[in-house]
C-alpha positions as CSV (number, residue, x, y, z in Angstrom):
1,X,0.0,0.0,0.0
2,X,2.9,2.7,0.9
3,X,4.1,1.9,-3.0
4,X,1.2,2.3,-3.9
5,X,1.2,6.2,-2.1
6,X,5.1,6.5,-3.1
7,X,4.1,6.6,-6.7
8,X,1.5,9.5,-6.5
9,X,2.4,13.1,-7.6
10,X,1.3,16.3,-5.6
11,X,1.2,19.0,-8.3
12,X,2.7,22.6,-7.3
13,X,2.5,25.8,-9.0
14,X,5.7,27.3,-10.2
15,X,5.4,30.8,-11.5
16,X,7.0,30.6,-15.0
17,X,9.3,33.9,-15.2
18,X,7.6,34.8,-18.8
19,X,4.4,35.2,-16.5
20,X,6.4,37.6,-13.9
21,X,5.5,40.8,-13.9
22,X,6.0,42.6,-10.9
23,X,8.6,45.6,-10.8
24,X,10.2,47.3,-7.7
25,X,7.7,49.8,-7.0
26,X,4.8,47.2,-7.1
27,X,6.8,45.0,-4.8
28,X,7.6,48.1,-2.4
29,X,4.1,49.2,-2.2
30,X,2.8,45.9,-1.7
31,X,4.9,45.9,1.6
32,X,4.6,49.3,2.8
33,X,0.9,48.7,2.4
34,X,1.4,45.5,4.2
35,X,2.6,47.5,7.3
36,X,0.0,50.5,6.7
37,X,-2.9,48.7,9.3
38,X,-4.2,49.5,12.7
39,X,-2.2,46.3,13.7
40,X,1.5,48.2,13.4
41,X,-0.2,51.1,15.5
42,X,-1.3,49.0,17.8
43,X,2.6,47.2,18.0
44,X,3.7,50.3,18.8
45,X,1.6,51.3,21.4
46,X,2.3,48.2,23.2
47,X,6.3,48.6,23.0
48,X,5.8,52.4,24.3
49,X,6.4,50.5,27.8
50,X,9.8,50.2,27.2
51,X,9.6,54.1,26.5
52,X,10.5,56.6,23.8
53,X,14.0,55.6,23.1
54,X,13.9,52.2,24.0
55,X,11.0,51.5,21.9
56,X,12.6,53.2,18.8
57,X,15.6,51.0,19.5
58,X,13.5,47.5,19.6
59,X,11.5,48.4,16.5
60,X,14.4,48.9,14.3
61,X,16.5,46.3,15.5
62,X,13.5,43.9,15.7
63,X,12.2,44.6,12.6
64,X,15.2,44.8,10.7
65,X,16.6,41.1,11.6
66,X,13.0,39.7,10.6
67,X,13.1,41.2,6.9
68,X,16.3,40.6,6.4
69,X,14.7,36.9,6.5
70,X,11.7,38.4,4.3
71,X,14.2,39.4,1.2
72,X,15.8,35.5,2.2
73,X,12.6,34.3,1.6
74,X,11.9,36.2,-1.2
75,X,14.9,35.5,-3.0
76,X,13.8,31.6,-2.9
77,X,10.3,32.3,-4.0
78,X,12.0,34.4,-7.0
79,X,14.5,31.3,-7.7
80,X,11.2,29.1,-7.4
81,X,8.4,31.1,-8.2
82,X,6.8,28.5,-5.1
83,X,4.6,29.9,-2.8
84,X,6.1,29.7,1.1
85,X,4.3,26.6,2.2
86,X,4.7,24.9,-1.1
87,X,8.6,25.3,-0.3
88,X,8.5,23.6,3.0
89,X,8.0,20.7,1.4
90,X,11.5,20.3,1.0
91,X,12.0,20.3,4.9
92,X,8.9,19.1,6.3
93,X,7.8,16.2,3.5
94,X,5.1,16.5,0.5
95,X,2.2,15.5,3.2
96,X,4.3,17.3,5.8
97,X,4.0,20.8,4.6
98,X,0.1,20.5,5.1
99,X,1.2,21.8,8.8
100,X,2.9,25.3,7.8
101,X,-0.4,26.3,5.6
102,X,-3.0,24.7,9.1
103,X,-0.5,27.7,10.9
104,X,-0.5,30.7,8.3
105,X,-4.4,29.6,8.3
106,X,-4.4,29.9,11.7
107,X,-2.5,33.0,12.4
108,X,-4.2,35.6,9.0
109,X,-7.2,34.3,10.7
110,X,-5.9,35.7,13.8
111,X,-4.8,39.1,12.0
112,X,-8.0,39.4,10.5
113,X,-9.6,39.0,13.9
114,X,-7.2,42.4,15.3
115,X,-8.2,44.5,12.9
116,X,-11.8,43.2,13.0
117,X,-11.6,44.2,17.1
118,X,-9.7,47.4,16.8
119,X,-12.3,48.4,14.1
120,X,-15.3,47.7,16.0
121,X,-13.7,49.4,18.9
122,X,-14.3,52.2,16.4
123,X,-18.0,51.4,15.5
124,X,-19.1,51.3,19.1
125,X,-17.5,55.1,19.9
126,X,-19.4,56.2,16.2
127,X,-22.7,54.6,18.1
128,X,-22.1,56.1,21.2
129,X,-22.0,59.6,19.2
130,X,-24.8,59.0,16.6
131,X,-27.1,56.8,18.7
132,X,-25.8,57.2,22.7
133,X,-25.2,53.7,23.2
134,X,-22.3,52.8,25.5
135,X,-18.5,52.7,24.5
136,X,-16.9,49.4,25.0
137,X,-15.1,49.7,27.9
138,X,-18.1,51.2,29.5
139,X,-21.2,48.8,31.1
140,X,-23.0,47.9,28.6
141,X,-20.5,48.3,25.6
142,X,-19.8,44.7,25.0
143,X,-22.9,44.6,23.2
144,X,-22.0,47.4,21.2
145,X,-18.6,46.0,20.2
146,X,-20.9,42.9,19.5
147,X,-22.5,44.9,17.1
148,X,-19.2,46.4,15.7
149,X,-17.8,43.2,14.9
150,X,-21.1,41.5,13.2
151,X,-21.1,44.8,11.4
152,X,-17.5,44.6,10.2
153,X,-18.1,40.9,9.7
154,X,-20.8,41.4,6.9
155,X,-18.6,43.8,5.0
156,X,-15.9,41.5,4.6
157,X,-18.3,39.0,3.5
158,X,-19.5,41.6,0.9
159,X,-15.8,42.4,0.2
160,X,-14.2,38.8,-0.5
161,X,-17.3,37.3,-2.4
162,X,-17.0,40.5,-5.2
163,X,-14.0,39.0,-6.3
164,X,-10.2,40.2,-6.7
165,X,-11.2,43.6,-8.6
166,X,-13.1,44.7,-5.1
167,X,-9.9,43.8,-2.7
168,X,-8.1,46.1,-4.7
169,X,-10.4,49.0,-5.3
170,X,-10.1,48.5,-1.4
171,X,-6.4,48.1,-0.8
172,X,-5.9,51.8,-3.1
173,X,-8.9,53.5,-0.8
174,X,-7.6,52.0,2.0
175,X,-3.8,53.1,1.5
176,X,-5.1,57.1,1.0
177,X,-7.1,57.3,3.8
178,X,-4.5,55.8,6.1
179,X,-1.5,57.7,4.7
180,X,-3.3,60.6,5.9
181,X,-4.7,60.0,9.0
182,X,-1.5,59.1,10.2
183,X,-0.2,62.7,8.8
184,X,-3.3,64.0,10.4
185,X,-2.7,62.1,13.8
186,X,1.1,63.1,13.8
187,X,-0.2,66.8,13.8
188,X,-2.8,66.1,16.4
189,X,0.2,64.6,18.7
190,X,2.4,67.0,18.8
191,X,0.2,70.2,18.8
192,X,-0.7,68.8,22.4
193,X,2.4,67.4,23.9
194,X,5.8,68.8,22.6
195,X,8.5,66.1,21.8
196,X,10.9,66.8,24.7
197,X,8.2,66.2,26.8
198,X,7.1,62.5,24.9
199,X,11.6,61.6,24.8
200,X,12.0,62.6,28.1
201,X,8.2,60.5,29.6
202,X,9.1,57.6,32.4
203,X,7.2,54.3,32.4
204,X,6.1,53.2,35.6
205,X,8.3,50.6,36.8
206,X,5.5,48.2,37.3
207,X,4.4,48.5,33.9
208,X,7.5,48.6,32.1
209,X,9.0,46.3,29.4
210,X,11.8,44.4,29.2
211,X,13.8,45.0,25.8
212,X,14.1,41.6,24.9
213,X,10.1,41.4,25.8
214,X,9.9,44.2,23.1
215,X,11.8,42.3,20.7
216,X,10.1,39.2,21.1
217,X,6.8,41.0,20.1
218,X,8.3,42.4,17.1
219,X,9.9,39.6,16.0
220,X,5.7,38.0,16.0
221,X,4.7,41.1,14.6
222,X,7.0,40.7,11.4
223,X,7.2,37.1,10.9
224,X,4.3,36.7,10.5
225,X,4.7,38.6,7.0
226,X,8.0,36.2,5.9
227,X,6.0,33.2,5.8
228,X,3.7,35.0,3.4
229,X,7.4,36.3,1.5
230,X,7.5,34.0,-1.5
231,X,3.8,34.2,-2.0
232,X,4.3,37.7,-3.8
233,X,8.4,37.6,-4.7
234,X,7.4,34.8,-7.0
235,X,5.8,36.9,-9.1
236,X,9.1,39.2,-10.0
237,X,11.8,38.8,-12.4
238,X,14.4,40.5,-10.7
239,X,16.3,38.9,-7.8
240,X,16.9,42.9,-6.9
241,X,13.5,43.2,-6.8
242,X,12.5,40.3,-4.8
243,X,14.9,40.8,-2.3
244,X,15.5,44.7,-1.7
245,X,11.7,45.7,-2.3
246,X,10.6,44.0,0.4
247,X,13.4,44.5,3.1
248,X,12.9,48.4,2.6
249,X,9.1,48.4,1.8
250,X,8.3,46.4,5.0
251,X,11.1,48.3,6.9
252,X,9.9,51.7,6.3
253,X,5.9,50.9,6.5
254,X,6.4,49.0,10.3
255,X,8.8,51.8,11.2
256,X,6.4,54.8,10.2
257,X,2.9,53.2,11.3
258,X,4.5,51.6,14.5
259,X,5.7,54.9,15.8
260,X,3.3,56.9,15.2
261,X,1.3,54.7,17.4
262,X,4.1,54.6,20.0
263,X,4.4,58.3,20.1
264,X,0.5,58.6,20.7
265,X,0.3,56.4,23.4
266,X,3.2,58.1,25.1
267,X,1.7,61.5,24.4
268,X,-1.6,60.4,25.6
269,X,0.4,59.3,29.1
270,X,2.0,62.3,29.3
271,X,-1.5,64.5,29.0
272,X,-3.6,62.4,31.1
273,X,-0.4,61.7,33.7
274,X,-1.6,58.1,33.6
275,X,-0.1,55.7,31.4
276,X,-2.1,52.5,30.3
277,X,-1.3,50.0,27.3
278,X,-4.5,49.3,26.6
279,X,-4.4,53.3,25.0
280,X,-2.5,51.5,22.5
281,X,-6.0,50.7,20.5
282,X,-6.1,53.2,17.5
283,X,-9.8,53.6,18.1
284,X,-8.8,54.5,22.0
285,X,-6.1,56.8,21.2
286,X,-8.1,58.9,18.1
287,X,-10.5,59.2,21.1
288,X,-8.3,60.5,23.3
289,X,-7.0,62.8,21.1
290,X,-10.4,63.8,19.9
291,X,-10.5,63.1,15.8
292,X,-13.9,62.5,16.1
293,X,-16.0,60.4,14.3
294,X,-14.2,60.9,10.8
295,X,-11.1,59.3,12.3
296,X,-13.2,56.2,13.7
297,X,-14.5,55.7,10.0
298,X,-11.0,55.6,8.7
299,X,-9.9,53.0,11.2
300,X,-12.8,51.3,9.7
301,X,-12.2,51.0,6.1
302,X,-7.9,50.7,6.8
303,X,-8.7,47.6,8.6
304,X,-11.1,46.2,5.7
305,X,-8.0,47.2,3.6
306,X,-5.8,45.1,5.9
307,X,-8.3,42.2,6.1
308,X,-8.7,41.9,2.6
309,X,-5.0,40.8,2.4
310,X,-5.5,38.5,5.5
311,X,-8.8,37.0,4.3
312,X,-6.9,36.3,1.1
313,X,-4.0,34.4,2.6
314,X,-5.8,32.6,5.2
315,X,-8.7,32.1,2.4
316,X,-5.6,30.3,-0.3
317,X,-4.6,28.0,2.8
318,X,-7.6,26.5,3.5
319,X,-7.4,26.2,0.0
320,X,-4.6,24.6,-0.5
321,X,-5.7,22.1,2.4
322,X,-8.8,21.1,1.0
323,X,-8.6,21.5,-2.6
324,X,-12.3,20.4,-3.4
325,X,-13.4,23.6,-2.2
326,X,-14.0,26.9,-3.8
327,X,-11.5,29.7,-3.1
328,X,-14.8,31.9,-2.8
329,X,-16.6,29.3,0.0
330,X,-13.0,28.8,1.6
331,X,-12.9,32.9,2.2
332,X,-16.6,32.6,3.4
333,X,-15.3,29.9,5.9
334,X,-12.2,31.5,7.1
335,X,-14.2,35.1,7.9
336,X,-17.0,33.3,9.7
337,X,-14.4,31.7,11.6
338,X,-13.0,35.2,12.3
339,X,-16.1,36.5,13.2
340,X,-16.1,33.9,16.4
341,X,-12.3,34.6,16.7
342,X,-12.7,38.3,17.3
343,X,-14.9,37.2,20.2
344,X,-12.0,36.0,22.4
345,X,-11.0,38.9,24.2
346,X,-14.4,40.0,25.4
347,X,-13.9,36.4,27.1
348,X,-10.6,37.5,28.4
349,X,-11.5,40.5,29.6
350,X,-9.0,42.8,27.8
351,X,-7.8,42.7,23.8
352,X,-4.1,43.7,25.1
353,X,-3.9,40.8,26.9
354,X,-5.3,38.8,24.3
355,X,-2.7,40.1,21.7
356,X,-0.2,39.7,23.3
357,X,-0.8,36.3,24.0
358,X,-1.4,35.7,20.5
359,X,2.1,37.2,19.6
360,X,3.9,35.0,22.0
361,X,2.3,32.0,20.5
362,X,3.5,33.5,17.1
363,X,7.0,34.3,18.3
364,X,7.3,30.4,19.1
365,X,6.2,29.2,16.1
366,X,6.7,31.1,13.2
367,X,10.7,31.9,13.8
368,X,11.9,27.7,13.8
369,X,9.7,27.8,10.8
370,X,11.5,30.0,9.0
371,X,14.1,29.1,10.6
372,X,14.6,25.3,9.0
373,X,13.7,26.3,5.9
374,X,16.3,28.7,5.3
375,X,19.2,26.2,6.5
376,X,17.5,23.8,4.3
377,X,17.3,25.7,1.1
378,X,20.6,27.6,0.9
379,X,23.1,25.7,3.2
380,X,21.9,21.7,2.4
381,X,20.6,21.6,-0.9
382,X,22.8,24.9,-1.6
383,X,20.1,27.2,-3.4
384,X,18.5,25.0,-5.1
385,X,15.3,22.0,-5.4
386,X,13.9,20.4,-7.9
387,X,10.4,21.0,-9.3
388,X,10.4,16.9,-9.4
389,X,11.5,16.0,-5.6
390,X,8.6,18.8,-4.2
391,X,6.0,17.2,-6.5
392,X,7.1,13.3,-6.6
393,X,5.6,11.2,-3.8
394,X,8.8,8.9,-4.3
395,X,11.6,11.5,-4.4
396,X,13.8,12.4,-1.5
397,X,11.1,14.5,0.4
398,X,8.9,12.3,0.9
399,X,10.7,11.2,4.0
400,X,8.5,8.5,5.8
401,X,5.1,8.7,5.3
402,X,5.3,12.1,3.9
403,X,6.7,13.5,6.8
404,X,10.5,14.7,7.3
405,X,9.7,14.1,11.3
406,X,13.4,15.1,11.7
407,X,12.0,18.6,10.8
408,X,9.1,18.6,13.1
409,X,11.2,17.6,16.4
410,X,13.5,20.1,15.6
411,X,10.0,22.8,15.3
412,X,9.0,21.4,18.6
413,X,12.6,22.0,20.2
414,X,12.3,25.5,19.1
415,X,9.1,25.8,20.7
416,X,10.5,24.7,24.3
417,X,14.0,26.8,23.9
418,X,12.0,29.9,23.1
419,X,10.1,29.2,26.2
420,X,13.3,28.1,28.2
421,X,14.7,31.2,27.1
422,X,12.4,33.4,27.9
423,X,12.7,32.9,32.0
424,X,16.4,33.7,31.9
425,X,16.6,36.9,33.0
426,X,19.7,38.2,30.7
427,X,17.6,37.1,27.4
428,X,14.7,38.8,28.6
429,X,17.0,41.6,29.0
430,X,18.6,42.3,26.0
431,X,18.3,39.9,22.7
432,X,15.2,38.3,23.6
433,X,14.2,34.2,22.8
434,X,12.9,34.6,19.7
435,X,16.1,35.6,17.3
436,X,18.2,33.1,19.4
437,X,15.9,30.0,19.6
438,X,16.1,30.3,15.8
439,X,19.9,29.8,15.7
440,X,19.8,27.1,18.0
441,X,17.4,25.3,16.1
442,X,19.1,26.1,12.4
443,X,22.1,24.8,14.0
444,X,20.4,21.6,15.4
445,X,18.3,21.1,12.1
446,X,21.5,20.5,9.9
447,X,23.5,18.9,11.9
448,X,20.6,16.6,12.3
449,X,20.1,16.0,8.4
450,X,24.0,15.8,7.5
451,X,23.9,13.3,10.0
452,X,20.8,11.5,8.3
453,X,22.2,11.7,5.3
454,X,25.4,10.4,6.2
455,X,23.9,7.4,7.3
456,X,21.4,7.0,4.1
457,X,24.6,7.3,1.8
C-alpha cells in the first residue's frame, strides 16, 4: 500500500518567469501597504512600555533582523516562483507541509480578527455619538462592540465574495485614507504634547518592558509577513527586486505606522499623567486625542484594507488544504471563523492581553519555521530544489510517510528553547528568545540531516 502512495504526484505551481510581472515599485508598495494597518499602530503602542528611546531601539532592530529573513525568503520564491508553504515541502515532507499552511491559516485568521476588534472598537464610539449607546469599555458596551464586529463581519463577506477587482479598489482606498490619518494624527500629537516632553516620559516601573520582551513581540509582529514572502516575490523577475523591495518596503511601513502609534500612546500618558497599554487601541487613542467620528471611519475602512490581504491568505490555505473547495466558500469559511475569533477577548476581559498572547504564540512558532527552511534551502541543498522532488511522492522528500519528522522535532525543540529562554533573566533583557531559539534550532536542524544523510549514503 505505501508503493502504492510512493508513486503519486502532488502537483505545485511554479510561476514561470515569462508570466512575472511585478517591478520594484509594485513590490515596495505591496509591503509598505502590508505594514499600513491599525495592527502596526497597535505594536507600537504596546512597545511604548519600554519608553521613547527604548522603543525606537527594539523596533528597528526587531524589525530589521526579521526582513532581512523576508528578502531571504523572497529571493527563494524568485529562484522558485513557489509559494512559502509549497517550499516547506522540501523540509517538512510533501504530506508534511500540510502543517505550515494549518499555521498561516491559523494566524491571517488571527490578524484578520485584530483588525476586525480594533475596528469595532471604532463602531461602538461612532454609536455612542450618533445613537448614545455605551463605548466598549463602559457597562454595557460589550454589546455594542458585539455589534461592531457582526457589522464589520458582513462587509468583509460583501468584500471577499466581489472578487479580486473589489480587494483592490479597497487596498488603493484604503492606503489614502491611512496615509493621511496618520499625517493627520502626527499633527494632532504633537500640537498637544511637545517632543521633549514625549523623549523625556518615564514608564512606571511596574508597567515597564523588558527589551528583549519588546523584541520578542516584534519579531511575531514581522514574521508573520515572511512566511507570506514568496507568496508575492514569486511573481518578479528581478532577484533585486525580490529581495530589496521587500526588506525596505516592510522596513519603512512598520517603522512609520509603528511609531506613530508609540508616540501617541506616550503623548496620551503624558496628558492624562496616567499611562495605560490598553491606549495603545487606535480607536482608543483617536479618542483621546479627539478626531472624532471621521477618524473612527478611517480605522474602519484601513482595517477592511488590511483584512482583505488576510482573508486572502488565510482564504488560499484552506485552499490549499482542501482543494475540493472553492476559493470563494474557503474565504466565506475562514471570515466566519474570524467573526467567532474576534470574540475571544471579550472572554478574556481585555484585547491587550489577548494580543499579546497571540504574539507570544507567534514568536514560538513562526521563527523555527522560518528558521529550518532557510538552513534547508541555501546551506543543504545549496540554493537549489527540484520541481520533481517537491511534486514526486517517491523523491527524496517524501521522507516516511510524507513526513520529514526530523523537521518537526527540531520545530518542537524550538518551541521549548524559546520558552526556556524566555525565563532567563539576561535574554529577557537584551536579545530576547525569539532571534536566538532560531539559531539554535538552524544549527540543530543541519546537523541533524547531515547526519541522516550520512547514514542514508
Amino acid at each position: 500500500m505505501e508503493n502504492l502512495k510512493a508513486t503519486r504526484q502532488y502537483p505545485l505551481e511554479s510561476i514561470a518567469p515569462k508570466h512575472r510581472h511585478m517591478n520594484y515599485w509594485d513590490m515596495f508598495a505591496t509591503w509598505v501597504g502590508a505594514n499600513a494597518n491599525n495592527g502596526t499602530w497597535f505594536i507600537g503602542g504596546v512597545i511604548a512600555a519600554c519608553g521613547l528611546w527604548g522603543g525606537v531601539s527594539a523596533l528597528i532592530i526587531g524589525s530589521s533582523i526579521a526582513y532581512v529573513f523576508l528578502a531571504i525568503v523572497g529571493l527563494i520564491g524568485y529562484r522558485t516562483g513557489i509559494t512559502t508553504t509549497g517550499l516547506s515541502r522540501a523540509s517538512f515532507g510533501i504530506r508534511g507541509s500540510v502543517v505550515p499552511s494549518i499555521v498561516n491559516l491559523v494566524q491571517f485568521i488571527g490578524w484578520t480578527a485584530v483588525n476586525t476588534f480594533i475596528a469595532a472598537t471604532s463602531i461602538s464610539y461612532i454609536c455612542n455619538t450618533v445613537f448614545g449607546w455605551p463605548v466598549y469599555g463602559k457597562p454595557g458596551g460589550n454589546w455594542t462592540l458585539l455589534f461592531g464586529i457582526v457589522v464589520m463581519s458582513v462587509l468583509h463577506l460583501i468584500s471577499v465574495s466581489a472578487g479580486q477587482r473589489s480587494v483592490q479598489m479597497i487596498e488603493r482606498i484604503g492606503m489614502i485614507l491611512v496615509f493621511a490619518f496618520v499625517v493627520w494624527e502626527t499633527f494632532v500629537v504633537f500640537k498637544q504634547t511637545s517632543f521633549h516632553q514625549i523623549s523625556q516620559w518615564q514608564v512606571p516601573f511596574k508597567q515597564k518592558m523588558s527589551f528583549g520582551s519588546a523584541l520578542d513581540a516584534l519579531a511575531a509582529f514581522n514574521l508573520a509577513w515572511v512566511t507570506a514572502g514568496a507568496d508575492f516575490t514569486r511573481f518578479t523577475n528581478k532577484r533585486f527586486v525580490a529581495t530589496s523591495a521587500p526588506f525596505w518596503g516592510a522596513l519603512i511601513g512598520v517603522l512609520w505606522f509603528a511609531l506613530v502609534g508609540l508616540v501617541a500612546t506616550i503623548s496620551i500618558a503624558v496628558s492624562s499623567g496616567t499611562y495605560d497599554a490598553n491606549n495603545s487601541d487606535p480607536s482608543t487613542i483617536a479618542a483621546k486625542l479627539g478626531l472624532g467620528i471621521l477618524a473612527m471611519i478611517v480605522i474602519i475602512l484601513t482595517s477592511m484594507t488590511a483584512n482583505a490581504v488576510n482573508l486572502q491568505a488565510a482564504g488560499s490555505a484552506l485552499n490549499n488544504m482542501m482543494p475540493k473547495i472553492s476559493l470563494k466558500v474557503a474565504l466565506w469559511i475562514a471570515t466566519i471563523v474570524a467573526t467567532f475569533v474576534t470574540m475571544i477577548p471579550m472572554v478574556v476581559g481585555s484585547f491587550l492581553d489577548t494580543f499579546t498572547a497571540f504574539l507570544d504564540i507567534l514568536g514560538m512558532i513562526l521563527g523555527p519555521w522560518m528558521s529550518i527552511m532557510c538552513v534547508d534551502y541555501f546551506i543543504l541543498h545549496r540554493g537549489h530544489y527540484s520541481m520533481d522532488d517537491l511534486t514526486n511522492g517517491d523523491g527524496p522528500f517524501w521522507y516516511r510517510l510524507g513526513i520529514n519528522w526530523w523537521a518537526f522535532a527540531c520545530w518542537i525543540l524550538g518551541v521549548v528553547v524559546f520558552l526556556g529562554l524566555q525565563k532567563i533573566e539576561w535574554f529577557d533583557q537584551t536579545v530576547g528568545a525569539a532571534y536566538p531559539a532560531m539559531v539554535i534550532v538552524g544549527i540543530v536542524y543541519y546537523i541533524i540531516m547531515k547526519i541522516r544523510s550520512t547514514m542514508i549514503h
